[in-house]
N, C-alpha and C positions, 0 to 999 in steps of 0.2 A: 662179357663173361663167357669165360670156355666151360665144355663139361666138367674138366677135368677141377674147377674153381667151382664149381658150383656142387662138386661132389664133396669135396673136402667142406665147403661149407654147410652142407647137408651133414656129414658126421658130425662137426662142429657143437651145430644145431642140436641134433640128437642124444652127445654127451650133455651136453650142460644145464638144456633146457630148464629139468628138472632138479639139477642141483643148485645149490645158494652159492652160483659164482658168476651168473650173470651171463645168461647164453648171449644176449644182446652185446653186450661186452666184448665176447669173446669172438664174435661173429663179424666186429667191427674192425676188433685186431688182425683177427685171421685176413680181412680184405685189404687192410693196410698192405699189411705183410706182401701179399701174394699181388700187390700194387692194382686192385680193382677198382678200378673207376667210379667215385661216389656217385653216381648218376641214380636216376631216380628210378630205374629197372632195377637197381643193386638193393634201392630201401624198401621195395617191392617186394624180391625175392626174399630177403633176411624176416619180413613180415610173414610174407604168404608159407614158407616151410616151417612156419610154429603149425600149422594145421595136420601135418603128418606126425607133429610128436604128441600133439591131444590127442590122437585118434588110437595112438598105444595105449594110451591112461584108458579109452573106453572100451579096449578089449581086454588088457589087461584087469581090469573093473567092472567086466559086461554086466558080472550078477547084482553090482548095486545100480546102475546104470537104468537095467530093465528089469529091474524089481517096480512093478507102476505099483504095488501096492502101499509102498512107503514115498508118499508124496511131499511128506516132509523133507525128505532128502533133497528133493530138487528144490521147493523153498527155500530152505538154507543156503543153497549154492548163489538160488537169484537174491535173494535178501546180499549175501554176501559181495555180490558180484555188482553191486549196486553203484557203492562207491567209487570206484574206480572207472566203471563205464561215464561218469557224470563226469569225472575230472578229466579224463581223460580227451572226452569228446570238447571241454568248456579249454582244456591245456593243450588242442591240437597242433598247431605254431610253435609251441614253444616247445614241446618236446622233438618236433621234427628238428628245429635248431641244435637241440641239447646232443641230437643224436649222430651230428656232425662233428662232434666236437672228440676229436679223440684223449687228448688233456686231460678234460673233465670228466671224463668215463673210467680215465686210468686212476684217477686221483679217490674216486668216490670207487672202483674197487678196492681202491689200497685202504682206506678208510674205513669201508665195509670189512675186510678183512682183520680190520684191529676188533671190529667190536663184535663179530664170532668168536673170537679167543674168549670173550666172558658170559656167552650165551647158555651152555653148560651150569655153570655158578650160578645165573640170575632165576633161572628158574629150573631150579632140583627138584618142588615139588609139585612139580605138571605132573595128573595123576588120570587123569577122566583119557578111558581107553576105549569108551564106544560113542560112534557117532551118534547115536538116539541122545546123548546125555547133552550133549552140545545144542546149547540153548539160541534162538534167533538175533538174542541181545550178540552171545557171543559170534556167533556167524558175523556179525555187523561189521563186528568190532575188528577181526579178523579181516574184512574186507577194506577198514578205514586203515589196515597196517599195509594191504596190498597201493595202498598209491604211493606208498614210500618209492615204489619203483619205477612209477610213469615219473613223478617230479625230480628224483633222480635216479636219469640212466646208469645201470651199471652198478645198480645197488644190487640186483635182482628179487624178481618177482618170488621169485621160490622161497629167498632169503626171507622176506619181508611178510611173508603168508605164513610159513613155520613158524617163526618169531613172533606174528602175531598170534600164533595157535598156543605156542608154549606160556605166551602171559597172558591167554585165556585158560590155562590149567590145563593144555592137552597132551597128552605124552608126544612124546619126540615121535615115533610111530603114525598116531593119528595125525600128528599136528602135519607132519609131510605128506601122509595120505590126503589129509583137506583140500593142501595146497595142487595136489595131483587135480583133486574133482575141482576144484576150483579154475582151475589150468585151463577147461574143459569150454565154459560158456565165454569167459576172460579172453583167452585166444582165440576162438570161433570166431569171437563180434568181430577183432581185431582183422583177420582174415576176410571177414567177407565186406568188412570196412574198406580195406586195403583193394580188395577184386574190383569191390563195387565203382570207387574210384577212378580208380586206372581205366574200368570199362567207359563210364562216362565222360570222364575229362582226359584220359592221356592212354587212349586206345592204339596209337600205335607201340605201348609196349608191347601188348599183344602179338608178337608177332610169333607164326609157328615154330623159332627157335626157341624164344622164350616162354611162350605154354611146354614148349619140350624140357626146359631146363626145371621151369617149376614142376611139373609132373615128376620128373626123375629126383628134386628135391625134399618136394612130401615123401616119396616112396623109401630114399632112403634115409632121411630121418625118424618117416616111423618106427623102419627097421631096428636103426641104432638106439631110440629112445627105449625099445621094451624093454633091450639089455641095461640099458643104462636105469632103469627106475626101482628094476628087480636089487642091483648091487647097491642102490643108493641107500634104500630102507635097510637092506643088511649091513653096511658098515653105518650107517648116522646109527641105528639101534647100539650097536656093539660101542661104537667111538663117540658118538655127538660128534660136535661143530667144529673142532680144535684142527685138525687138519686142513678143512676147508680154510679154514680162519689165514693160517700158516701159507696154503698155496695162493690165495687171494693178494695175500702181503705181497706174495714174492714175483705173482704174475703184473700187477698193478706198476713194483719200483722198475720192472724189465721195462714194461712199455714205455714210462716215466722217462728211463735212460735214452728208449730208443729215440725218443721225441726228444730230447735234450740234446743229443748227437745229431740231431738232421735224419735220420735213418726215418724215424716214420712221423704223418703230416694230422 
């Protein structure tokens, strides 16, 4: 992997992370495309630079972050963050395989993309607009919507955590605020799962181009993540899901084609 490939995938990273279109997705295409070698530095790095787009959500969020006086909030997050951690680590294998699978990722964004279009309509009357009102049940419950996206790649997490927000009553606002603070414990484990690893069993990734390449990855996906989370809440508020829905379709039958023509593997 060149800088120049690990840059674009670091933007990549940064737009999407937090929108419901599947940064993992998108980050699998992008390396199709640009012909990078699936090797096991490549499922590293698309791992390891979700830690620079968390680390927007805590700055852009510091005040609830380090408010230690409301410890509920961080309860919530771990109650929430429960589920997923359990499947995740019990689904190890099987997601590493799913996530090879370009096909399958292209199929289940196009798919995801159908049923955004009716996201808006199913739940009009999400109404509960502060996080104190949001109850541990629902945190849970919200957490059991997040493994939609370990068991399939390419659904996205973001997608799956609003979605779970909105048919626990939370407006489109909070419900992708949740998903942001959720984002938070969720991809950290993931991250330091993925470090921890590579340090233990497969230390020659480590090599000082490739700490060079992840450093310069986190760095600029934080970047691009701030902007990207400040426009997302202002257009999801104003528009909801419909758009998403629409470019999900249309990025999902691209890739579909390109894999049907030989063009990508």
């Amino acid at each position: 992997m060149s800088y120049i490939q690990a840059i674009i995938l670091a933007i990549v990273e940064g737009i999407t992370e937090f929108l419901p279109v599947s940064s993992t997705a998108h980050m699998v295409y992008a390396s199709s495309i640009m012909g990078i070698e699936k090797d096991n530095f490549t499922k590293l790095f698309e791992e390891a630079i979700q830690f620079g787009a968390i680390i927007s959500v805590v700055v852009l969020y510091w005040k609830k972050f380090f408010d230690f006086t409301k410890i509920n909030f961080y309860l919530k997050l771990i109650v929430a963050f429960l589920p997923a951690a359990i499947v995740g680590v019990l689904c190890k294998e099987y997601i590493e395989k799913l996530l090879g699978e370009t096909f399958i990722i292209a199929i289940i964004t196009f798919l995801g993309g159908i049923l955004l279009l009716f996201i808006d309509k199913w739940f009009k009357n999400s109404h509960i607009n502060d996080l104190d009102n949001v109850s541990y049940k629902k945190s849970f419950t919200i957490g059991v919507f997040q493994i939609l996206s370990i068991i399939f790649p390419g659904f996205s997490r973001s997608a799956a955590t609003i979605i779970g927000g909105m048919h626990q009553k939370l407006s489109r606002k909070l419900a992708a605020e949740f998903s942001f603070f959720l984002a938070v414990p969720t991809l950290a484990g993931a991250f330091a799962k993925s470090i921890w690893d590579a340090y233990r069993h497969q230390s020659e990734l480590l090599t000082n181009h490739n700490i060079q390449l992840l450093v310069i990855g986190n760095v600029i996906a934080f970047i691009v993540a701030m902007f990207a989370i400040k426009g997302f809440i202002s257009f999801l508020t104003k528009y909801g899901f419909k758009m998403f829905g629409y470019y999900r379709i249309a990025i999902g039958a691209i890739i579909l084609l390109l894999i049907a023509f030989g063009i990508l593997y």
